[in-house]
N, CA, C and O atoms as a printed pandas DataFrame, in Angstrom:
     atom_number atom_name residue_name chain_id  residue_number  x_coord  y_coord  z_coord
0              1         N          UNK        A               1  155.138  198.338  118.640
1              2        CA          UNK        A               1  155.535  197.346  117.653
2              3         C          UNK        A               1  156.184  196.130  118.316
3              4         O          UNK        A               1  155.940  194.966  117.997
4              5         N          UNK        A               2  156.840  196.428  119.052
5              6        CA          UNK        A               2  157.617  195.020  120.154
6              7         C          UNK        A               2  156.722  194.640  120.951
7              8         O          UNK        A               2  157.032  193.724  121.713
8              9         N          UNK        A               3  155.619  195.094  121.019
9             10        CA          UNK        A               3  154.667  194.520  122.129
10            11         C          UNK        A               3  154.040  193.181  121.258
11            12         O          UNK        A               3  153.924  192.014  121.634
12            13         N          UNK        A               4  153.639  193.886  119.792
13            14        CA          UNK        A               4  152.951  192.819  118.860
14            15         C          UNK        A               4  153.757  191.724  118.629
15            16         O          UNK        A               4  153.340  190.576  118.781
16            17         N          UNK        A               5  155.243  192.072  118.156
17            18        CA          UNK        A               5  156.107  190.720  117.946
18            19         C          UNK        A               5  156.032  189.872  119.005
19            20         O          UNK        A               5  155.622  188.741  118.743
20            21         N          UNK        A               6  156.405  190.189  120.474
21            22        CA          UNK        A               6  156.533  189.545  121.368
22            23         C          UNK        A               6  155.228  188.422  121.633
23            24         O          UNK        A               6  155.401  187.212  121.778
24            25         N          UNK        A               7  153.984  189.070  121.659
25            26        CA          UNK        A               7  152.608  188.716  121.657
26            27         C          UNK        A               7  152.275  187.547  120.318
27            28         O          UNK        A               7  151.530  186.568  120.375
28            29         N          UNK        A               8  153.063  188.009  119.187
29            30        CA          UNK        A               8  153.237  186.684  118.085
30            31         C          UNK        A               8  153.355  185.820  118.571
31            32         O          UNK        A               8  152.510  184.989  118.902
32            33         N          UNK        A               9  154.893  185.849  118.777
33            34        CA          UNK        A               9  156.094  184.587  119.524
34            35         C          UNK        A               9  155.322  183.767  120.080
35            36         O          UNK        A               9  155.143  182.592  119.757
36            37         N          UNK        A              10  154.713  184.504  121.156
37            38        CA          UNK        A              10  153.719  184.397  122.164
38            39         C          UNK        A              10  153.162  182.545  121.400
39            40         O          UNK        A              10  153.458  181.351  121.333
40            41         N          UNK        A              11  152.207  183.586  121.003
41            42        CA          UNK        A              11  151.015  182.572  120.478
42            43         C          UNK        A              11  151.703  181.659  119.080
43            44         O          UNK        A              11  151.014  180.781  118.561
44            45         N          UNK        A              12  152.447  181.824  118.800
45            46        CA          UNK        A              12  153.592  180.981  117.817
46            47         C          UNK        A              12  153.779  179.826  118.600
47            48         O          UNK        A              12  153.372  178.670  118.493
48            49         N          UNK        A              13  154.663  180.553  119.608
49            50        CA          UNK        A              13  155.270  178.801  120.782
50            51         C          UNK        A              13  154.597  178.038  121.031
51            52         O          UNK        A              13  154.908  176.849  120.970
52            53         N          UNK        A              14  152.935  178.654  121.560
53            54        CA          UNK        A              14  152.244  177.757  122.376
54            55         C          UNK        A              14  151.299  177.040  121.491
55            56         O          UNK        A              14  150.435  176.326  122.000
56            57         N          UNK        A              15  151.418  177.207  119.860
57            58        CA          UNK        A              15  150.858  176.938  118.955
58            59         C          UNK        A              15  152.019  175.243  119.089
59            60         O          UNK        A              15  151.914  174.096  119.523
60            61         N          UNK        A              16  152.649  175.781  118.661
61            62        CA          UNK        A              16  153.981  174.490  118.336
62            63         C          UNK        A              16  154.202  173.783  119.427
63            64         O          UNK        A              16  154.341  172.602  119.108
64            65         N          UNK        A              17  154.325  173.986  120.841
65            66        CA          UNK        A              17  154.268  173.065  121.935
66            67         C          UNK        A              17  152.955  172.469  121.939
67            68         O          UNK        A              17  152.924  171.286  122.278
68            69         N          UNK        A              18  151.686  173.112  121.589
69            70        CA          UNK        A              18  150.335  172.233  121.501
70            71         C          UNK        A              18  150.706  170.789  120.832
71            72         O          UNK        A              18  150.646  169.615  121.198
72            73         N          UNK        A              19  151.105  171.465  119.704
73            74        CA          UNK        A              19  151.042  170.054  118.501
74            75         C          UNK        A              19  151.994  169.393  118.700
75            76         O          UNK        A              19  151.896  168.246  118.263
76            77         N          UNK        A              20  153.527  169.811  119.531
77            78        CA          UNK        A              20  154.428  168.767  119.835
78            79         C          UNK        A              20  153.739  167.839  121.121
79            80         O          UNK        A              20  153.784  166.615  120.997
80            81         N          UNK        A              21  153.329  168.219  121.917
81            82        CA          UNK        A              21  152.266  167.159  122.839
82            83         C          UNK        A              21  151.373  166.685  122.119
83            84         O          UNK        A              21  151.009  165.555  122.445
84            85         N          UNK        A              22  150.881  167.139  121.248
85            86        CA          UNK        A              22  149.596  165.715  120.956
86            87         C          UNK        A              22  150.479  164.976  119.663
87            88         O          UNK        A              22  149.811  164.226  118.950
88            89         N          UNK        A              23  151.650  165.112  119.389
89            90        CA          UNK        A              23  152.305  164.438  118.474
90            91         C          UNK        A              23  152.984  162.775  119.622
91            92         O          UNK        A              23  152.957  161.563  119.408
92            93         N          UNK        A              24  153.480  163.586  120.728
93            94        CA          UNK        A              24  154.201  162.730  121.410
94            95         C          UNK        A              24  153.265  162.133  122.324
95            96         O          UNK        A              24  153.711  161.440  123.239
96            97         N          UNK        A              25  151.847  162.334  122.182
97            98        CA          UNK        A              25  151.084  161.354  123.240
98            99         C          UNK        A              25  150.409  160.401  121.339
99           100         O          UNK        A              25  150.659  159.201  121.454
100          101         N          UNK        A              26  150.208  160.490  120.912
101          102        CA          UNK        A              26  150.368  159.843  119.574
102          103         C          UNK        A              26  150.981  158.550  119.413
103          104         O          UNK        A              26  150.521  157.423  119.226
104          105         N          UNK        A              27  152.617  159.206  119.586
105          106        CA          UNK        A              27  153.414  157.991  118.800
106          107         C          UNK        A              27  154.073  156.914  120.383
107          108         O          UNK        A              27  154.257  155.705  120.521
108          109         N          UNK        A              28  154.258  158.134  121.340
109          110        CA          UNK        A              28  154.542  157.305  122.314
110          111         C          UNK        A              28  153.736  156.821  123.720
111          112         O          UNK        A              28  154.293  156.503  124.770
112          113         N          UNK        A              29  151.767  156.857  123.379
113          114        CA          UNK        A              29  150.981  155.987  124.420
114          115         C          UNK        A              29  151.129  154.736  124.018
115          116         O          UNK        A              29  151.866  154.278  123.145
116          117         N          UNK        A              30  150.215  154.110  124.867
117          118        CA          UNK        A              30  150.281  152.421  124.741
118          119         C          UNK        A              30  149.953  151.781  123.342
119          120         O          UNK        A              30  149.082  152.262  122.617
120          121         N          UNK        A              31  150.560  150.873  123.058
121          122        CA          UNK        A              31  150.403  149.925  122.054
122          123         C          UNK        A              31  149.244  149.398  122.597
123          124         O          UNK        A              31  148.832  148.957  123.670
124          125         N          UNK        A              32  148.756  149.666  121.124
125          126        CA          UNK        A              32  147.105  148.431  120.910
126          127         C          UNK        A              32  147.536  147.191  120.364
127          128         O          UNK        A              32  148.073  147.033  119.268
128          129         N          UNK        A              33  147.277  146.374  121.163
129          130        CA          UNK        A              33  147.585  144.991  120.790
130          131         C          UNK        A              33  146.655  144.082  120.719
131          132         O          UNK        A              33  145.477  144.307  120.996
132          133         N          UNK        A              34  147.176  142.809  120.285
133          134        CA          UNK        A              34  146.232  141.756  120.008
134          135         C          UNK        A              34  147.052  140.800  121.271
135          136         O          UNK        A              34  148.270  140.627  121.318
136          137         N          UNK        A              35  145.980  140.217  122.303
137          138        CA          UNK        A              35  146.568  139.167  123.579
138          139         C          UNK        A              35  147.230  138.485  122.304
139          140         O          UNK        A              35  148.376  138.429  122.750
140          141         N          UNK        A              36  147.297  138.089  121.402
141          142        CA          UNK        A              36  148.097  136.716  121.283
142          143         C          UNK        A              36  149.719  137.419  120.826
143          144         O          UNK        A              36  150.810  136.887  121.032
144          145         N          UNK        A              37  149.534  138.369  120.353
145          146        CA          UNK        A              37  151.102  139.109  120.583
146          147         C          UNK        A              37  151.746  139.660  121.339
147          148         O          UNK        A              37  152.633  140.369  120.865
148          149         N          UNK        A              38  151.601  139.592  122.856
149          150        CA          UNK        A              38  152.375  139.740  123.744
150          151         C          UNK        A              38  152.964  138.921  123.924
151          152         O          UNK        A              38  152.684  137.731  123.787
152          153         N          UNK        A              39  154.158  139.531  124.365
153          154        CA          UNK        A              39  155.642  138.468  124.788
154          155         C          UNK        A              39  156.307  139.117  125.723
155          156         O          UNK        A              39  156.292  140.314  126.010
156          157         N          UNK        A              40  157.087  137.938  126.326
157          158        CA          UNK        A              40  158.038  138.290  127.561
158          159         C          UNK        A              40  158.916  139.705  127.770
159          160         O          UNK        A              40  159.195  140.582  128.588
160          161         N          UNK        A              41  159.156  139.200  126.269
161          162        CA          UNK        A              41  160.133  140.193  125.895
162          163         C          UNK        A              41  159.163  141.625  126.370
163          164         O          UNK        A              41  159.830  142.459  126.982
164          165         N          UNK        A              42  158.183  141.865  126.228
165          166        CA          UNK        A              42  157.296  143.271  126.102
166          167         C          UNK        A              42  157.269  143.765  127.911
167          168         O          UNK        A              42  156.576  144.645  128.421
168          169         N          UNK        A              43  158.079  143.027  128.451
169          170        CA          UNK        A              43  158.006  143.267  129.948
170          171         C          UNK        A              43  158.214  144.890  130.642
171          172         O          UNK        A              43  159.272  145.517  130.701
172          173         N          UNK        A              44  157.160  145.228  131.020
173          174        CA          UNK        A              44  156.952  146.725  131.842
174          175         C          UNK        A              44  156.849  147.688  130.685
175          176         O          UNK        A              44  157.166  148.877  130.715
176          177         N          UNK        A              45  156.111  146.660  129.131
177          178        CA          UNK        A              45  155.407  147.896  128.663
178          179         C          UNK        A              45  153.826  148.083  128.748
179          180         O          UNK        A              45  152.849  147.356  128.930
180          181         N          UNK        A              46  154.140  149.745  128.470
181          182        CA          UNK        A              46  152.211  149.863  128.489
182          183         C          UNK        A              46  151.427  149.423  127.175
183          184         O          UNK        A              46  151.711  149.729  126.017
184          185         N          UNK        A              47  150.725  148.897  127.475
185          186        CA          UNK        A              47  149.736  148.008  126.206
186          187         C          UNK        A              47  148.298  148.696  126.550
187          188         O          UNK        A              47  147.927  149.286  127.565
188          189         N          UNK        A              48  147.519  148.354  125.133
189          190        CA          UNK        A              48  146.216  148.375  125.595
190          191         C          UNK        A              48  145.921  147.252  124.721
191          192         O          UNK        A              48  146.360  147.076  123.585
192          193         N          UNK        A              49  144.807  146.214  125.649
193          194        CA          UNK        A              49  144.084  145.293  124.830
194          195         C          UNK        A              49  142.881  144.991  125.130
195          196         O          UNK        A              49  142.606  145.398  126.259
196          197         N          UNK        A              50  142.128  144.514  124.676
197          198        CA          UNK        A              50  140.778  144.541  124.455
198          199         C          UNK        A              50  140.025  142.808  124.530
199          200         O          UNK        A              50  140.452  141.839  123.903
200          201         N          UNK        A              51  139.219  142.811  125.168
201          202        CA          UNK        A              51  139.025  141.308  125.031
202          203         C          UNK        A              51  137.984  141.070  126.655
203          204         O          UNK        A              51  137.800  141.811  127.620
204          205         N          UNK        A              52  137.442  139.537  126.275
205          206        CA          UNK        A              52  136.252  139.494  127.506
206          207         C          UNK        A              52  136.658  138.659  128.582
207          208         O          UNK        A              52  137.329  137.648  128.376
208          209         N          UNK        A              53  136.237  139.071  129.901
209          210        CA          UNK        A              53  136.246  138.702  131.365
210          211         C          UNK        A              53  135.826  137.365  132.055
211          212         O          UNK        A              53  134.675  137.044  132.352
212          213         N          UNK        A              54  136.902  136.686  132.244
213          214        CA          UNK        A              54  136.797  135.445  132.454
214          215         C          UNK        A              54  137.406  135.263  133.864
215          216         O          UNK        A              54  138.327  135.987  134.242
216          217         N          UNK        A              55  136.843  134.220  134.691
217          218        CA          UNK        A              55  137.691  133.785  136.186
218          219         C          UNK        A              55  137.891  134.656  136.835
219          220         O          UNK        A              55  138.848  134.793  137.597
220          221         N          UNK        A              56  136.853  135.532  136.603
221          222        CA          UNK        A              56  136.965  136.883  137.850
222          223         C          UNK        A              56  136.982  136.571  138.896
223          224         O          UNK        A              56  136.256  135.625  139.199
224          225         N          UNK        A              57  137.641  137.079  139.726
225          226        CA          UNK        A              57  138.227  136.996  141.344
226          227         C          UNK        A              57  137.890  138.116  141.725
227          228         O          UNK        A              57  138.020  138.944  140.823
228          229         N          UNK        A              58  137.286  138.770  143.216
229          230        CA          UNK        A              58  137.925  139.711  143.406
230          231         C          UNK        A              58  138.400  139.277  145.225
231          232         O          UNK        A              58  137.876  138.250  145.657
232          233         N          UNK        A              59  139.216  139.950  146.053
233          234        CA          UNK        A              59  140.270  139.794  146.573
234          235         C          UNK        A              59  140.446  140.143  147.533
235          236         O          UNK        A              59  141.532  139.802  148.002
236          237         N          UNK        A              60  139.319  141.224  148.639
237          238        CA          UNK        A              60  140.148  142.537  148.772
238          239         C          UNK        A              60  139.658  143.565  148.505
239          240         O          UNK        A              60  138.469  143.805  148.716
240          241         N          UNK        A              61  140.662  144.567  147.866
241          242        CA          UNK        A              61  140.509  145.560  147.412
242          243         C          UNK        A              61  141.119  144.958  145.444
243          244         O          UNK        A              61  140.982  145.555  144.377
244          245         N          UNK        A              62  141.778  143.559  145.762
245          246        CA          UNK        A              62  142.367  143.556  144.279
246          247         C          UNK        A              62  141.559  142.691  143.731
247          248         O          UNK        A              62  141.099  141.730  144.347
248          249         N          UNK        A              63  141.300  142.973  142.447
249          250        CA          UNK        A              63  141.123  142.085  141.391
250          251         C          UNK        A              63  141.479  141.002  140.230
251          252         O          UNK        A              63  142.098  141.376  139.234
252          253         N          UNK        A              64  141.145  139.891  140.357
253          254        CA          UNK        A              64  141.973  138.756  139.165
254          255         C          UNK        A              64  141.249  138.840  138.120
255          256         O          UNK        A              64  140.211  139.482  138.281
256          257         N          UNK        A              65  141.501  138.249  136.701
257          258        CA          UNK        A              65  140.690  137.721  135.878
258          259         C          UNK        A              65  141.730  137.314  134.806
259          260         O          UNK        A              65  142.954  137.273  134.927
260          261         N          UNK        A              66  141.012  137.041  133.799
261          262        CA          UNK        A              66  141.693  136.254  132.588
262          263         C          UNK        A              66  140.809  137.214  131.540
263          264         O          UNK        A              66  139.607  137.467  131.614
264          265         N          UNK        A              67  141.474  137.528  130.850
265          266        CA          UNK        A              67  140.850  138.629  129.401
266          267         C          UNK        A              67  141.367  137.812  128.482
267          268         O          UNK        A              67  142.544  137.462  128.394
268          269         N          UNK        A              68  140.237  137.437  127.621
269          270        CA          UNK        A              68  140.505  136.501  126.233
270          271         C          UNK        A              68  139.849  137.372  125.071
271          272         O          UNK        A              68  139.089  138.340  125.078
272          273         N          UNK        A              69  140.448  136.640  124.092
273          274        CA          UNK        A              69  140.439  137.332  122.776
274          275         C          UNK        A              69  140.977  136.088  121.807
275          276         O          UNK        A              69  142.090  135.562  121.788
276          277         N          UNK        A              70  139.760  135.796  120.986
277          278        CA          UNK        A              70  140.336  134.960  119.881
278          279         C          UNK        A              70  141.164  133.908  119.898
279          280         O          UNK        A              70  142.025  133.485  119.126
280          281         N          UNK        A              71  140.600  133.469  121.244
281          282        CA          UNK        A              71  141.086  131.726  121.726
282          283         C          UNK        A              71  142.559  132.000  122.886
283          284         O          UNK        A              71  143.224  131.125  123.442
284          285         N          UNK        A              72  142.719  133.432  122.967
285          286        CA          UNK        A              72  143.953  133.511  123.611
286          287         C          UNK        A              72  143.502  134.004  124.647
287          288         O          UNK        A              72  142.486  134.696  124.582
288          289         N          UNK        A              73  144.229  133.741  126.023
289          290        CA          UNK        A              73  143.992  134.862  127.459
290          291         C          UNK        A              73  145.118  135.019  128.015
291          292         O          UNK        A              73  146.101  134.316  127.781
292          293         N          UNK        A              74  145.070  136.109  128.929
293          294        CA          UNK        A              74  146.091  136.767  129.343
294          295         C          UNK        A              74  145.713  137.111  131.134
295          296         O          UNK        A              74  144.829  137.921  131.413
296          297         N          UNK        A              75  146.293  136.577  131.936
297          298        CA          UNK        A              75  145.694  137.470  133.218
298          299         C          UNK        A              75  145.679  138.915  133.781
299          300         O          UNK        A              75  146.682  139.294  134.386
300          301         N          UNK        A              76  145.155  139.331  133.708
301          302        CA          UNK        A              76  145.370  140.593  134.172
302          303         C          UNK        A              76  144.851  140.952  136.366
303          304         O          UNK        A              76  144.197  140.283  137.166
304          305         N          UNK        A              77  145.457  142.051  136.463
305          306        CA          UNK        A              77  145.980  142.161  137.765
306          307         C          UNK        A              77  145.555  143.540  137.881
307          308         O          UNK        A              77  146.023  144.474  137.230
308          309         N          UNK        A              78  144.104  143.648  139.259
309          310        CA          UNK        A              78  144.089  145.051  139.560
310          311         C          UNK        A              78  144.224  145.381  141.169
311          312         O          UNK        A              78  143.618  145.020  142.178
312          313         N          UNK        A              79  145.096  146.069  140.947
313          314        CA          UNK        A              79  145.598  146.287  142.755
314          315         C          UNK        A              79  144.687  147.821  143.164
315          316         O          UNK        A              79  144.415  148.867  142.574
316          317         N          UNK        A              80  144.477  147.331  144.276
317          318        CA          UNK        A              80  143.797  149.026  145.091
318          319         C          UNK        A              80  142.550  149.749  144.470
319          320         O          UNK        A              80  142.071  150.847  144.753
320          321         N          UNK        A              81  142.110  148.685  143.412
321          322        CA          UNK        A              81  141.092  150.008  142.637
322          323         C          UNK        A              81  139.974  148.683  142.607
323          324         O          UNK        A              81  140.243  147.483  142.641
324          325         N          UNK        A              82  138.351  149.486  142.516
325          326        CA          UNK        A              82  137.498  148.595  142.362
326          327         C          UNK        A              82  136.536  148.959  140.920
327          328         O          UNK        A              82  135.810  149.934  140.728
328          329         N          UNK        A              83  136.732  148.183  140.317
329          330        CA          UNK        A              83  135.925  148.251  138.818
330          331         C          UNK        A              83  134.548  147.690  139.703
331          332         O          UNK        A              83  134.259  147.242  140.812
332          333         N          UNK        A              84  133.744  148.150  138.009
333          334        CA          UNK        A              84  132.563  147.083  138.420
334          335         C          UNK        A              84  132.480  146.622  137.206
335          336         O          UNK        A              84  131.912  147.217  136.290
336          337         N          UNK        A              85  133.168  145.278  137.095
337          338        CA          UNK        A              85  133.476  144.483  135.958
338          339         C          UNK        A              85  132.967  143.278  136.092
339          340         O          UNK        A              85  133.762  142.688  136.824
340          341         N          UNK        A              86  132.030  142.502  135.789
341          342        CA          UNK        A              86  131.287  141.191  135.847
342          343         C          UNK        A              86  132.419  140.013  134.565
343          344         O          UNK        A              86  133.373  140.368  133.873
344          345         N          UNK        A              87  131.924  138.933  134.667
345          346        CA          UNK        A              87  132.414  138.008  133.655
346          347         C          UNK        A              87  131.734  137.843  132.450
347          348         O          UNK        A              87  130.506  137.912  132.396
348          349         N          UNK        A              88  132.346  137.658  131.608
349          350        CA          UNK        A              88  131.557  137.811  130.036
350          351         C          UNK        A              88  131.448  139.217  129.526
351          352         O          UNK        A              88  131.107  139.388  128.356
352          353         N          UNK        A              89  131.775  140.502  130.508
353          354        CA          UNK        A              89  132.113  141.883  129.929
354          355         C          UNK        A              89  133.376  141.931  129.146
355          356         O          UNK        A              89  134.385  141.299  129.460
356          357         N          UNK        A              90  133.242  142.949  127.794
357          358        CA          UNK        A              90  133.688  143.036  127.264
358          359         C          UNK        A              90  134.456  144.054  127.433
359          360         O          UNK        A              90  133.732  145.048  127.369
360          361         N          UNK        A              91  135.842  144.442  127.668
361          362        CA          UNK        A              91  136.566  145.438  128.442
362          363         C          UNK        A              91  137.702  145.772  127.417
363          364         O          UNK        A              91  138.098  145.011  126.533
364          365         N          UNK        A              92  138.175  147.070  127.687
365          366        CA          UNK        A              92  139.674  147.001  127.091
366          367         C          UNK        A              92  140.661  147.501  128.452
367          368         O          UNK        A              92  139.931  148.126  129.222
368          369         N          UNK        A              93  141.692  147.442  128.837
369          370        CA          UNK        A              93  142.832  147.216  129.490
370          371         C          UNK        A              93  144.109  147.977  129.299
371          372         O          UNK        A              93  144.851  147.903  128.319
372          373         N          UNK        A              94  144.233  148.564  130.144
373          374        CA          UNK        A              94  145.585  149.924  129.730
374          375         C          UNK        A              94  146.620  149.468  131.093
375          376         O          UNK        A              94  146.690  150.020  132.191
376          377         N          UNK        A              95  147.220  148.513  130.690
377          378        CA          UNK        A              95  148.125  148.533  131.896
378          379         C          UNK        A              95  149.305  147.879  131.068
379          380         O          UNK        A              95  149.460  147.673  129.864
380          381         N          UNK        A              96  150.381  147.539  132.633
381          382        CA          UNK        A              96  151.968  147.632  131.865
382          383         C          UNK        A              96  152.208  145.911  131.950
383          384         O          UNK        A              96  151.703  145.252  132.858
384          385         N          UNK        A              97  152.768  145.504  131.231
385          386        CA          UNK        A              97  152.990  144.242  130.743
386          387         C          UNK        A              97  153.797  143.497  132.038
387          388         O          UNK        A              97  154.476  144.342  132.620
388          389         N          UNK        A              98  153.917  142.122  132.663
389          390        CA          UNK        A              98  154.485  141.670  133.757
390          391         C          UNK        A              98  154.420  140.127  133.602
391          392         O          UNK        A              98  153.573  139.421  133.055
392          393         N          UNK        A              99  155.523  139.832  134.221
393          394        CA          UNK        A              99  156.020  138.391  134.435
394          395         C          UNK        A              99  156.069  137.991  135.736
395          396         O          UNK        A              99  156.951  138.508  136.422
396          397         N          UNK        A             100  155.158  136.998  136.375
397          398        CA          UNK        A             100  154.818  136.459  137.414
398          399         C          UNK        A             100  154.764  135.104  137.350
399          400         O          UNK        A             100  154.036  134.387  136.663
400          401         N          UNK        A             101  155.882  134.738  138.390
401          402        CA          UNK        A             101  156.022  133.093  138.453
402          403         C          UNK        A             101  156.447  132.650  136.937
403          404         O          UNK        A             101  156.114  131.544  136.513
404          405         N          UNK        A             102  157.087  133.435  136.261
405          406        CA          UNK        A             102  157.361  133.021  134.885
406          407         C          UNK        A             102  155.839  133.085  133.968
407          408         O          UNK        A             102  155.876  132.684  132.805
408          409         N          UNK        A             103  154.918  133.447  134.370
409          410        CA          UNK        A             103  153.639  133.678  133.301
410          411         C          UNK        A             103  153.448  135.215  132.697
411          412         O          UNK        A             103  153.930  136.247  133.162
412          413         N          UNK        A             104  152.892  135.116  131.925
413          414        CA          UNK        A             104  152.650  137.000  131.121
414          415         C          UNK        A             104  151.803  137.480  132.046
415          416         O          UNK        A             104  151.215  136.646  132.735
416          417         N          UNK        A             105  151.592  138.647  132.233
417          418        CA          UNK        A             105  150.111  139.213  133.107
418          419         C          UNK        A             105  150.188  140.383  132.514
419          420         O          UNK        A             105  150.995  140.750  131.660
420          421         N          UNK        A             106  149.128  141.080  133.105
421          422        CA          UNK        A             106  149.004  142.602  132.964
422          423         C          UNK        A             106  148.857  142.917  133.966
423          424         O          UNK        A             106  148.123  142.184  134.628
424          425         N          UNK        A             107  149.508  144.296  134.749
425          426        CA          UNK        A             107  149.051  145.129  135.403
426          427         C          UNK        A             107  148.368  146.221  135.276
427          428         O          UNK        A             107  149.001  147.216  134.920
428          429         N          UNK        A             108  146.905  146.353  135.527
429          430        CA          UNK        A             108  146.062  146.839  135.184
430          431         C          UNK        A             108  146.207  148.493  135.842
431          432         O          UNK        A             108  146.589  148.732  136.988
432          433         N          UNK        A             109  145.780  149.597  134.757
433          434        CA          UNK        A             109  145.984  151.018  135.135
434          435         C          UNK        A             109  144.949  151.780  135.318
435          436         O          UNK        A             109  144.814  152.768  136.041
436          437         N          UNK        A             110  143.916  151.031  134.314
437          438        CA          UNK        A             110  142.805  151.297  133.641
438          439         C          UNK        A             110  141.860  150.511  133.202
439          440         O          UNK        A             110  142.230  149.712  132.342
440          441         N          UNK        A             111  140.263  150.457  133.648
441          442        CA          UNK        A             111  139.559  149.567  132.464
442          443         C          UNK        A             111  138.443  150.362  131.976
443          444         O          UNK        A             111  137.750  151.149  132.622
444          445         N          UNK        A             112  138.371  150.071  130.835
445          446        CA          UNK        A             112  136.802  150.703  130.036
446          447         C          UNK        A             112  136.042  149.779  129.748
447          448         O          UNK        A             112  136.507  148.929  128.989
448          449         N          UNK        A             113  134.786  149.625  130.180
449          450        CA          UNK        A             113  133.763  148.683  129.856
450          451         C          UNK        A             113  133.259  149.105  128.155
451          452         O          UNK        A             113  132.729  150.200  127.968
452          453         N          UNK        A             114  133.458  148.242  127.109
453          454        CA          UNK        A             114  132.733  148.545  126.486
454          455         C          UNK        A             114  131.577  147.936  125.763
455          456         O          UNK        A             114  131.468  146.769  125.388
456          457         N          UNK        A             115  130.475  149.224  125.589
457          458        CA          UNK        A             115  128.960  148.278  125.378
458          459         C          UNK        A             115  128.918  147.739  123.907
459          460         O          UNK        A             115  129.340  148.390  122.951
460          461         N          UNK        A             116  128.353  146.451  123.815
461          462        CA          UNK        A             116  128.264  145.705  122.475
462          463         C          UNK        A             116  127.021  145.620  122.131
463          464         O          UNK        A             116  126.708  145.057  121.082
């Protein structure tokens, strides 16, 4: 009989720690945003935004560009990693928000090409 309770518990806890992780990757991953609502203020948070590839650079091993969206752009910044991201792709962007030389940027974590 204590073998079964225990064996409950068991599968009780790991029931309730499941759903407390996908509760807390939920409320606390990156904000989906729109480029024209980022602000200074949002400095070294994680965002995700979405928008197309402009003034691509690449560097190196790093990458420049400008991601626009609805008349707005934002630069974004990829260190050490190589996409294969052309200009005029339509991408979304998972990186942490940054102030350089006093301008907004992104530091890039992540990109997903997506097809239109």
């Amino acid at each position: 009989m204590e073998k079964r309770i225990v064996t409950s518990l068991c599968i009780i806890t790991i029931v309730v720690g499941l759903l407390s992780l996908f509760l807390v990757s939920e409320f606390y991953g990156p904000a989906k945003l729109e480029i024209s609502s980022i602000t200074k203020s949002m400095n070294n948070r994680l965002v995700l935004v979405q928008g197309i590839v402009t003034n691509l650079r690449i560097s190196g091993e790093n990458t420049f560009f400008v991601l626009e969206r609805n008349n707005t752009g934002i630069k974004v910044v990829i260190f050490n990693k190589n996409y294969n991201i052309e200009n005029n792709q339509n991408i979304i962007v998972k990186g942490r928000v940054s102030i350089y030389k006093n301008q907004l940027e992104i530091i890039a974590n992540d990109i997903i090409v997506k097809n239109i």
